[in-house]
C-alpha positions in Angstrom: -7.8 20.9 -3.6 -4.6 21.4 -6.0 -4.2 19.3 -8.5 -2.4 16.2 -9.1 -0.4 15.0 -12.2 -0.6 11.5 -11.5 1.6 10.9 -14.8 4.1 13.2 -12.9 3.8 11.7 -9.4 5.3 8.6 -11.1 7.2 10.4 -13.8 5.8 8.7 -16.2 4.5 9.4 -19.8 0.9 9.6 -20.3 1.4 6.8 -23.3 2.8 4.8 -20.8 1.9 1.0 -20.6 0.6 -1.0 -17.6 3.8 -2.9 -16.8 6.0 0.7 -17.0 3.2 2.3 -14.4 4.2 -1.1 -12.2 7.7 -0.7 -12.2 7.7 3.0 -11.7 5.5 2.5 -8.7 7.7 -0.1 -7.2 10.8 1.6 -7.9 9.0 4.5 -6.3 7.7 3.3 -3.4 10.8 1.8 -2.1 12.3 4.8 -2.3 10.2 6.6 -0.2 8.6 3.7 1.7 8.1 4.8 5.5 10.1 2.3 7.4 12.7 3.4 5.3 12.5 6.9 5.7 11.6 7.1 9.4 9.9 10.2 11.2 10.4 11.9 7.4 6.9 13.4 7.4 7.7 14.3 3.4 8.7 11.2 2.4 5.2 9.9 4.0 3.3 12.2 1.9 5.4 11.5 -1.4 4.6 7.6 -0.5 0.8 8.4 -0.1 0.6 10.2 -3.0 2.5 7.5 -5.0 0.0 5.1 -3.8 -2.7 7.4 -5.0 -1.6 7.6 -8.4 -1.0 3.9 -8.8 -4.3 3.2 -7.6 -6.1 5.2 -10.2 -3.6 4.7 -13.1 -3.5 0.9 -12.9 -7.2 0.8 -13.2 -8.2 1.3 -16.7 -11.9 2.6 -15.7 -9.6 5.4 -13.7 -7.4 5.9 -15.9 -9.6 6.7 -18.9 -11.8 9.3 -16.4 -8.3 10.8 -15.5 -7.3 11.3 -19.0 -10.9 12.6 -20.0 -11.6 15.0 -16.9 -8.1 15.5 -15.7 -8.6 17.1 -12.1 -12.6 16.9 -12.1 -11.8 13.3 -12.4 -13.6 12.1 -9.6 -16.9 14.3 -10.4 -17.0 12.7 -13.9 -20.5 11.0 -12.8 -22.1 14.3 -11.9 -21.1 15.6 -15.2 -22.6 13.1 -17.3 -25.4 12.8 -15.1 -25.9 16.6 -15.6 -25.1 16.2 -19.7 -27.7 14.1 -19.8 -30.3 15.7 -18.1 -29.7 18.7 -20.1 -30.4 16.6 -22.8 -33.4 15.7 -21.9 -35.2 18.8 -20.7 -36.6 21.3 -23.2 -36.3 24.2 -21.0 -34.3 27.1 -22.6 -33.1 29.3 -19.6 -31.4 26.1 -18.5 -27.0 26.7 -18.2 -25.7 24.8 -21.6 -22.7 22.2 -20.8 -22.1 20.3 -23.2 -19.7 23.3 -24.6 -18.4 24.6 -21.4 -15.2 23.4 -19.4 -15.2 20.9 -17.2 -14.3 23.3 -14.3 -16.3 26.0 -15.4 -19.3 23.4 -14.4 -18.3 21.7 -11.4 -18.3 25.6 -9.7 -21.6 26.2 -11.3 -22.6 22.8 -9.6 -20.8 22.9 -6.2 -20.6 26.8 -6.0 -24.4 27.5 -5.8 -27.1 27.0 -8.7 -28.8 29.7 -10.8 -32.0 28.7 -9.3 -33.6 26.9 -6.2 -35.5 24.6 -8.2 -32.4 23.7 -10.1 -31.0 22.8 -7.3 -33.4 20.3 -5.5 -33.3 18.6 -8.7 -29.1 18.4 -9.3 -27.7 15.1 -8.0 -24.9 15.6 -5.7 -21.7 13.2 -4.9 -21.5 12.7 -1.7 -18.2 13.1 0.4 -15.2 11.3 0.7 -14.6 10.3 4.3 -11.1 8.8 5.3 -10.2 6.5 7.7 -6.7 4.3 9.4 -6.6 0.9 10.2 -4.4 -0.6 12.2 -2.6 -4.5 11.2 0.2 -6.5 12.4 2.7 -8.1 9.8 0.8 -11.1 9.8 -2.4 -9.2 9.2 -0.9 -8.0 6.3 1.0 -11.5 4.5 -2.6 -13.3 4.3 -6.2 -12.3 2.4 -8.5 -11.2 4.6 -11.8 -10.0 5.5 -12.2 -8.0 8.3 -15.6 -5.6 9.7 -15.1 -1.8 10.1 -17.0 0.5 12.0 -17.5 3.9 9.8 -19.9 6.6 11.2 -21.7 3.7 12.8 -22.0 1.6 10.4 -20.1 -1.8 9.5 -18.5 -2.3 6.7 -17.0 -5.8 5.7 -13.3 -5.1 3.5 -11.1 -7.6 1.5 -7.4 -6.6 2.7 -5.3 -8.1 0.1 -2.3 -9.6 0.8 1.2 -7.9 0.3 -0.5 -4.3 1.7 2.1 -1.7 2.6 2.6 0.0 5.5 1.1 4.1 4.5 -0.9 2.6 1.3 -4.6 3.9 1.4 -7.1 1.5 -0.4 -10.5 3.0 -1.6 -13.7 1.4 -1.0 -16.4 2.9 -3.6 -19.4 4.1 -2.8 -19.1 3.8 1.5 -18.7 7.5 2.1 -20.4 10.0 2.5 -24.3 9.7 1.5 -25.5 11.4 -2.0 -28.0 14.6 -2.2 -31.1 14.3 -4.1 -30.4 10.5 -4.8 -27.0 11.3 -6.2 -24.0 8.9 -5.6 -22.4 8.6 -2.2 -19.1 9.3 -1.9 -15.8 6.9 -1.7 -14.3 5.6 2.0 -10.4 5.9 1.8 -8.8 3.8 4.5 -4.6 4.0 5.0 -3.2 1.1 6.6 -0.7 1.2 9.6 1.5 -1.9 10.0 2.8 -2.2 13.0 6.7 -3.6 13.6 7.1 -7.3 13.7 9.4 -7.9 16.9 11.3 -10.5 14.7 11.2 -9.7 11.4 12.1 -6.4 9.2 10.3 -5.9 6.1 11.5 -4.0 3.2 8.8 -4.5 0.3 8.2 -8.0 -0.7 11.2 -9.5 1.3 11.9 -9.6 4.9 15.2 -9.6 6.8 15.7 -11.3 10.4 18.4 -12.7 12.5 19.0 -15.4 14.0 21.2 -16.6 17.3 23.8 -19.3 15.8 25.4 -21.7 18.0 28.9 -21.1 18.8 29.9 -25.0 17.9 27.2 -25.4 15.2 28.9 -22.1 13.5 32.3 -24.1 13.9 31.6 -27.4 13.3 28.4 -27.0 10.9 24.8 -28.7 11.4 21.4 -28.0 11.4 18.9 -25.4 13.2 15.4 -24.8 12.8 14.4 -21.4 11.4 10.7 -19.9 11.9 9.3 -18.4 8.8 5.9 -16.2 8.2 5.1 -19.5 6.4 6.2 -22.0 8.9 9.5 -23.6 9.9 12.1 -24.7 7.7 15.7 -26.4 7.9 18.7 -25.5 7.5 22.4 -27.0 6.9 25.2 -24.4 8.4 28.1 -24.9 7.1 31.4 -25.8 9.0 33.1 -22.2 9.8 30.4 -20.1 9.5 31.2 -16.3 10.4 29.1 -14.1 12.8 27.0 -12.1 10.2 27.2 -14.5 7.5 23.9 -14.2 5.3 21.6 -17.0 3.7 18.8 -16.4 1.6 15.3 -18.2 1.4 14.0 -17.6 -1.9 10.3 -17.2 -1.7 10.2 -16.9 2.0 9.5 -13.0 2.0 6.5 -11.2 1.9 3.5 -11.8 -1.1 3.8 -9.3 -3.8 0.3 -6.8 -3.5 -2.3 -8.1 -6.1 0.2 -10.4 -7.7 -1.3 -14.1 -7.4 1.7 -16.5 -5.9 4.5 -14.0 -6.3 6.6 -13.8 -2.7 10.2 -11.9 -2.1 12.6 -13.3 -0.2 13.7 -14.0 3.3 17.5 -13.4 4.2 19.0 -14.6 7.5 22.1 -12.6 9.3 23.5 -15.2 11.7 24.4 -13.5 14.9 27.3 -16.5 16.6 26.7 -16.7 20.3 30.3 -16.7 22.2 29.7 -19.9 25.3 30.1 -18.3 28.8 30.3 -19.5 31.8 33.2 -21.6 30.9 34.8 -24.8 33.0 38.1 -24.9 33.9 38.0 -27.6 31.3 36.6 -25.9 28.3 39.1 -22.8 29.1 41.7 -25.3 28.9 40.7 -26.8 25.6 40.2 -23.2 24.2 43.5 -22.2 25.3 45.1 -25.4 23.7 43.3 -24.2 20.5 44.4 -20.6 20.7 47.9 -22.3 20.6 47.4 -24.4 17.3 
């Protein structure tokens, strides 16, 4: 597997702090954010790999092994595990790491061993196994648990609210099963979100319209509006155009892993023209026309 400058994915600096690896990721992720870029298949792999690099450089404990190991990140466990061990055995002929390159021991330790023996006693990582899960928008705006099947067994997840559509969460340690007692691997599941019939999401805010009235749009009143939250009010003022936009601050989406934090919701009025017209209501309309 080639590897990945997270720093550069995000095109950041490797000083930078946690808030500039937030912003970077948002700006970044909109940018290439599937529903955005539609049947793009490289804009879907830029936007995975985004998520990838935010989800190890906003965790510190990541972070630190990515700065440490650099691409043997992930292995870091074996290496300590195989530091130590050295350490402890006074055997002679045994392969000396503590000097070597990180690389240079991870092919000693996947690529074969220098001895049988050795090798029933190295720990190995066990794979990383991937998996996609399907949600609907609503899935998606609350917390949740939910039970996944995964090589036959069930596995009970925490989907967080404000997931994106593409993002790939990592659950440690339900992969692949360890050699000779060693750590099992990680279970990497991407979420598909499927299209909400009424409502268009864009990051944290969501977009919908709404049929208006021809008289309310006229004369102004009040319509009900459905939200993801519930239904809310709203005054339309007298001569309202078809197209006209309102915005419902907080009404949008919840902001991923940020506690109370929602975008907003803006309606597009779309004015419905009255057919079927009386001879009476023609006549009005046609004294209007004339005013």
């Amino acid at each position: 597997m080639n590897f990945i400058d997270y720093y550069k994915i995000l095109g950041i600096d490797k000083s930078a702090t946690p808030k500039q690896i937030k912003d970077a990721y948002r700006k970044l992720a909109r940018k290439f954010h599937p529903d955005l870029n539609p049947n793009d298949a490289e804009a879907k792999a830029k936007f995975q790999q985004i998520n990838e690099a935010n989800e190890v450089l906003s965790d510190p404990e990541k972070r630190k092994k990515f700065d440490q190991y650099g691409k043997d990140w992930q292995h870091s466990e074996q290496f300590e595990n195989a530091t130590q061990y050295q350490n402890q055995s006074s055997k002679s002929h045994r392969t000396n790491y503590s000097g070597t390159d990180f690389s240079d021991f991870f092919e000693s330790m996947f690529g074969g061993a220098t001895s049988a023996g050795r090798s029933r006693q190295m720990k190995f990582r066990g794979d990383d196994l991937n998996a996609e899960l399907q949600l609907n928008l609503m899935d998606a705006y609350k917390t949740h648990q939910k039970i996944v099947t995964v090589n036959g067994k069930k596995i009970r997840i925490t989907i967080p609210a404000g997931i994106e559509n593409g993002q790939t969460i990592k659950i440690a340690g339900h992969g692949g099963q360890g050699i000779n007692n060693g750590p099992n691997g990680d279970l990497y599941i991407t979420f598909s979100i499927a299209k909400h019939p009424q409502f268009k999401r864009l990051g944290k805010d969501l977009f919908r319209t709404v049929d208006l009235d021809f008289y309310v749009a006229v004369l102004g009143g009040e319509i009900t509006v459905d939200t993801l939250s519930g239904k809310v009010k709203l005054k339309v003022k007298p001569e309202t155009q078809n197209g006209s936009k309102v915005k419902l601050k907080g009404k949008g989406f919840p902001v991923y892993k940020s506690d109370g934090e929602f975008g907003d919701l803006f309606i597009s009025y779309s004015v419905k023209i009255p057919t079927n017209l009386t001879e009476k209501q023609k006549e009005l309309f046609t004294e209007l026309s004339k005013l």
